[in-house]
N, C-alpha and C positions, 0 to 999 in steps of 0.2 A: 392701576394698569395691570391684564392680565401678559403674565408674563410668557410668549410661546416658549416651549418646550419639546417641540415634534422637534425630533431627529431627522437626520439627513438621510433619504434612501439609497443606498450604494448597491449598484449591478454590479456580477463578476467581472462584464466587460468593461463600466468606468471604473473599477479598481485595480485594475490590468491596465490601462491607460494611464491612469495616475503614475503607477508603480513605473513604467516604461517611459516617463516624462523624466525620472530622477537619472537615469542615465543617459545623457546626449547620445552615446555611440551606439544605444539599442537600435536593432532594424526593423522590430517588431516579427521577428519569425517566430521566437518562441511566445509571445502572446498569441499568434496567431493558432500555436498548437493547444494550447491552453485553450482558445476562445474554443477548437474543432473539439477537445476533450469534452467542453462540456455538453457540448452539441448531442454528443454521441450518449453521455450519460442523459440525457432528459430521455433520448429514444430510449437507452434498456431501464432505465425507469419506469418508464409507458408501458415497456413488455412485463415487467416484474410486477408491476398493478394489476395486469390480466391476468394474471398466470393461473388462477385459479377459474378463469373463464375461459379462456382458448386453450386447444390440444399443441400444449405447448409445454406443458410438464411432464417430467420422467426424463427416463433415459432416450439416447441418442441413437444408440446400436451399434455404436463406436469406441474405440478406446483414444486415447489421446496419445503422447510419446511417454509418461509416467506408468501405461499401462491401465489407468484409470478411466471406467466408463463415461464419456463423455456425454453429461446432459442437456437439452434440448437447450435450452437458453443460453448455455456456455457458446456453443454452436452459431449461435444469434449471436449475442453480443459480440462475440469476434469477429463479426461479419460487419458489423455494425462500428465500429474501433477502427478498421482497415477503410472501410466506404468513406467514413469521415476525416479521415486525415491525409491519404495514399496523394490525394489530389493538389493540393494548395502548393508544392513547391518548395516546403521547409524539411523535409524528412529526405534522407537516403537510403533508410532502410529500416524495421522494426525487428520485434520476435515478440512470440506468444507464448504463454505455458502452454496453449491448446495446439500449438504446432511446432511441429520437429525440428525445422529449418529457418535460418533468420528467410526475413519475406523481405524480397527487394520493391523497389516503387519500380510501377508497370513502363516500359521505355517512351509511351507516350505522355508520361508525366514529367515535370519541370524534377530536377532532386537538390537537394537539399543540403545543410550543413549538419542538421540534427539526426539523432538517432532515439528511436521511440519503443518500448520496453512494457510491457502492459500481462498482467493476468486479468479478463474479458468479465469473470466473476468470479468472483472468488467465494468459496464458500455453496456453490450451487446446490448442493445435494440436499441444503437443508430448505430449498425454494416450497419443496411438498409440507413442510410443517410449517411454513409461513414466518421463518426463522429471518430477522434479515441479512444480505448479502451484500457483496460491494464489489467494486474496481477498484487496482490498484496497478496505477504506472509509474515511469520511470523516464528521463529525461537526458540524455547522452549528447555531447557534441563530437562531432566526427572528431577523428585524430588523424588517420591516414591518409596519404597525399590521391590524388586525381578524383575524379565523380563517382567512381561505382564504389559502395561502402565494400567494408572488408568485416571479418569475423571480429577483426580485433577492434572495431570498432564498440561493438556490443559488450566484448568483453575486458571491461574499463571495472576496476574498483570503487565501490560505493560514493568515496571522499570527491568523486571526479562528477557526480550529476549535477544537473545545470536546474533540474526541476523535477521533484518529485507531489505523488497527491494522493488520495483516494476519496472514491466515491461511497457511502452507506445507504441503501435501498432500505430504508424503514419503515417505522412511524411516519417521517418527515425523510427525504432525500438531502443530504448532504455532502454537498464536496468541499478537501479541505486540500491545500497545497502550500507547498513551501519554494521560493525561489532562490533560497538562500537567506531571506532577510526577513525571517520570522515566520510563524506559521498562521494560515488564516480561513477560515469557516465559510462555508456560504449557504444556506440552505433554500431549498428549490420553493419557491409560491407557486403551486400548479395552477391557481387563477389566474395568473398573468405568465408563465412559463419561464419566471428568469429565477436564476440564482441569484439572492442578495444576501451581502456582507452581514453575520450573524454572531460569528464569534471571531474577532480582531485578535493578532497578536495572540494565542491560544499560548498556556502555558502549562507542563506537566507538573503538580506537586512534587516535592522533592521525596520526598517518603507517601506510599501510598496503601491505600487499603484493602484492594480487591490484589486477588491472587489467581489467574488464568490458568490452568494447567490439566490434562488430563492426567489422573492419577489411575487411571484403569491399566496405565504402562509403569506403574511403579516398583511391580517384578521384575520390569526389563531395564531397571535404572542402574548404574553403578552408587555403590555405596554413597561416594558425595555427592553426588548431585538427589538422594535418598534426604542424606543431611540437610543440604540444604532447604529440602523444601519442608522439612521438620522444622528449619528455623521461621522459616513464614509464617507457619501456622502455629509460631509462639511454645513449641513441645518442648524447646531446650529451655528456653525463660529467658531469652539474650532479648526478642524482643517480642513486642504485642502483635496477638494472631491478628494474621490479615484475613479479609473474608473470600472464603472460595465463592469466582462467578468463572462459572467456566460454559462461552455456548457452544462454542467448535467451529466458529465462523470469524477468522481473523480479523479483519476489516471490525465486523462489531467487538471484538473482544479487545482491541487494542483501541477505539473510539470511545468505548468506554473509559479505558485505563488512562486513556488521555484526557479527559474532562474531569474523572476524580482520581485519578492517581491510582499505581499500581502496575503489578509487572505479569507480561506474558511470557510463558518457559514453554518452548517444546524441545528436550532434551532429546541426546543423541539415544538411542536404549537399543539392546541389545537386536531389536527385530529390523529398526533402521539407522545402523554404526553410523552414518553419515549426516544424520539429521533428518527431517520430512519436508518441510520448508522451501520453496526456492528461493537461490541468491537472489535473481536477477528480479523476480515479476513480486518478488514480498518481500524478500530478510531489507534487499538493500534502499525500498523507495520507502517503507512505513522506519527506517532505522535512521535514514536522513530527516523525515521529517518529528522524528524523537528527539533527536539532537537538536535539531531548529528550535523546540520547543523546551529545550531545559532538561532532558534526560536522554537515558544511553543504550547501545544494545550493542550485546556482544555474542559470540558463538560456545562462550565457555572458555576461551582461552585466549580470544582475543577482538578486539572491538568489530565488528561486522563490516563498518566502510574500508578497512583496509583489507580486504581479504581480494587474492587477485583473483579473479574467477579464472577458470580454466575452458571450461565448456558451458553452455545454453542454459539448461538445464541441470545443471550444480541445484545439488540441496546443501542444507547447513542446519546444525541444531542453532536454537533460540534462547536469549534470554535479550526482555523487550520491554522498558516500560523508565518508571521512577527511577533516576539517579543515582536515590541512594540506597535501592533496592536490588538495582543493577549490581553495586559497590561488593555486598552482600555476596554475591555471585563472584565475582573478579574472586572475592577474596578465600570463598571457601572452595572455590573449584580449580584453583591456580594449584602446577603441577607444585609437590611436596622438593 
């Protein structure tokens, strides 16, 4: 007797169904932000496929609120993120890195209990070398009383998200998210358009290999955090050099870190004291789904989900990946 073998094929949307069965008092609004995310990532998918066919690369002729030239697909994709979600009735309000101000849902729309938190691509600039890109949201339930959201709404500390995720435009499109109860993969079959269940329960090694970092700011480091990244690369002999993979596109460089282990640093240095990083639309949704997965991420002095944001666009330095890579960090960058 030949014994079948074929696997069971899992859509994003029956594993979101599943998942929303183990709780009787789900209402199903946050699946339903989930189901519109992915909706929205297959569209800038589509657009990051053509990008080298349609006038749709380069700059924008804009800056955004960082000051940072805004690229055409940044542009798109936020346009694309708001289209797909603004409507369904579960959101009361959003913010983008690509805009200044939180963005309320239009008065002809139903609103919501959740709050939605997104950078649109991350990584853009590198779309002309064919480098990949992603999205990266974030997941808030209201706190303050009556229908219209409030500021303080959005600005909730990391430990408090209900759903973080991100998207990777690659080789292959992959979206990964966490709801709290582990982390989980899905990558896109563009022959049939769905996301299916690819990597289950995703787990970070505890110590890991690759080393993320731009070292072209290592003039602008402070002494320990100098140290530190001598002990990565094994120059004290504490422990075995890890290897530099550095692309400059978050999303891939912690997607990486995450399947084989290993830690991303963007340290606080001398040209930006505060970090480069955003709290809200990077440090806090790629740091909850670290932790989901068995490793940590802290600012240098203190774990990232506890950090209370104060404004929109807060940056923070970085240290992102393996547990006990992270530890490393706590340990050598902790005030004397």
């Amino acid at each position: 007797m030949v014994k079948n073998t074929a696997t069971s094929v899992v859509t994003i949307e029956r594993y979101i169904i599943e998942q929303e069965r183990l709780y009787p008092e789900a209402t199903g609004e946050l699946s339903g932000i989930l189901y519109d995310l992915a909706l929205a990532s297959k569209m800038i998918a589509n657009k990051v496929r053509l990008a080298g066919l349609a006038d749709i690369l380069g700059a924008q002729g804009t800056d955004n609120v960082q000051g940072e030239a805004q690229q055409k697909l940044d542009v798109i994709s936020n346009d694309i993120i708001k289209k797909a979600v603004d409507h369904g009735g579960r959101l009361c309000a959003m913010a983008s890195e690509e805009e200044d101000d939180m963005i309320l849902i239009p008065d002809h729309f139903k609103r919501g209990k959740y709050c939605l938190l997104f950078d649109p691509l991350d990584g853009s600039s590198n779309i002309d070398v064919n480098v990949p890109v992603g999205t990266i949201f974030s997941v808030l339930k209201k706190t303050s009383p009556g229908v219209e959201a409030q500021l303080s709404d959005l600005l909730q500390p990391g430990y408090k998200q209900v759903a973080a995720g991100y998207v990777i435009y690659g080789s292959s499109t992959m979206l990964v998210y966490t709801t709290g109860q582990g982390v989980h993969g899905f990558t896109l079959d563009p022959s049939i358009g769905e996301f299916l269940l690819s990597h289950p329960d995703m787990r970070i090694p505890a110590s890991g290999r690759y080393l993320s970092v731009n070292e072209a700011y290592e003039q602008h480091w402070t002494e320990p955090v100098r140290a530190l990244i001598r002990r990565y690369r094994g120059m004290d002999g504490k422990r075995a050099a890890m290897n530099g993979r550095y692309i400059g596109s978050l999303v891939a460089d912690f997607h990486r870190n995450l399947l084989g282990g290993g830690l991303f640093a963007y340290p606080a240095n001398t040209k930006s004291p505060k970090g480069k990083l955003r709290l809200l639309y990077e440090c806090n949704p790629l740091a909850f789904i670290c932790e989901q997965a068995g490793g940590a991420a802290i600012d240098g002095t203190q774990r990232i989900l506890d950090i209370q944001p104060t404004e929109l666009h807060q940056r923070s330095p970085y240290f992102i990946g393996s547990k006990n890579d992270v530890d490393i960090a706590v340990e050598m960058l902790r005030a004397p």
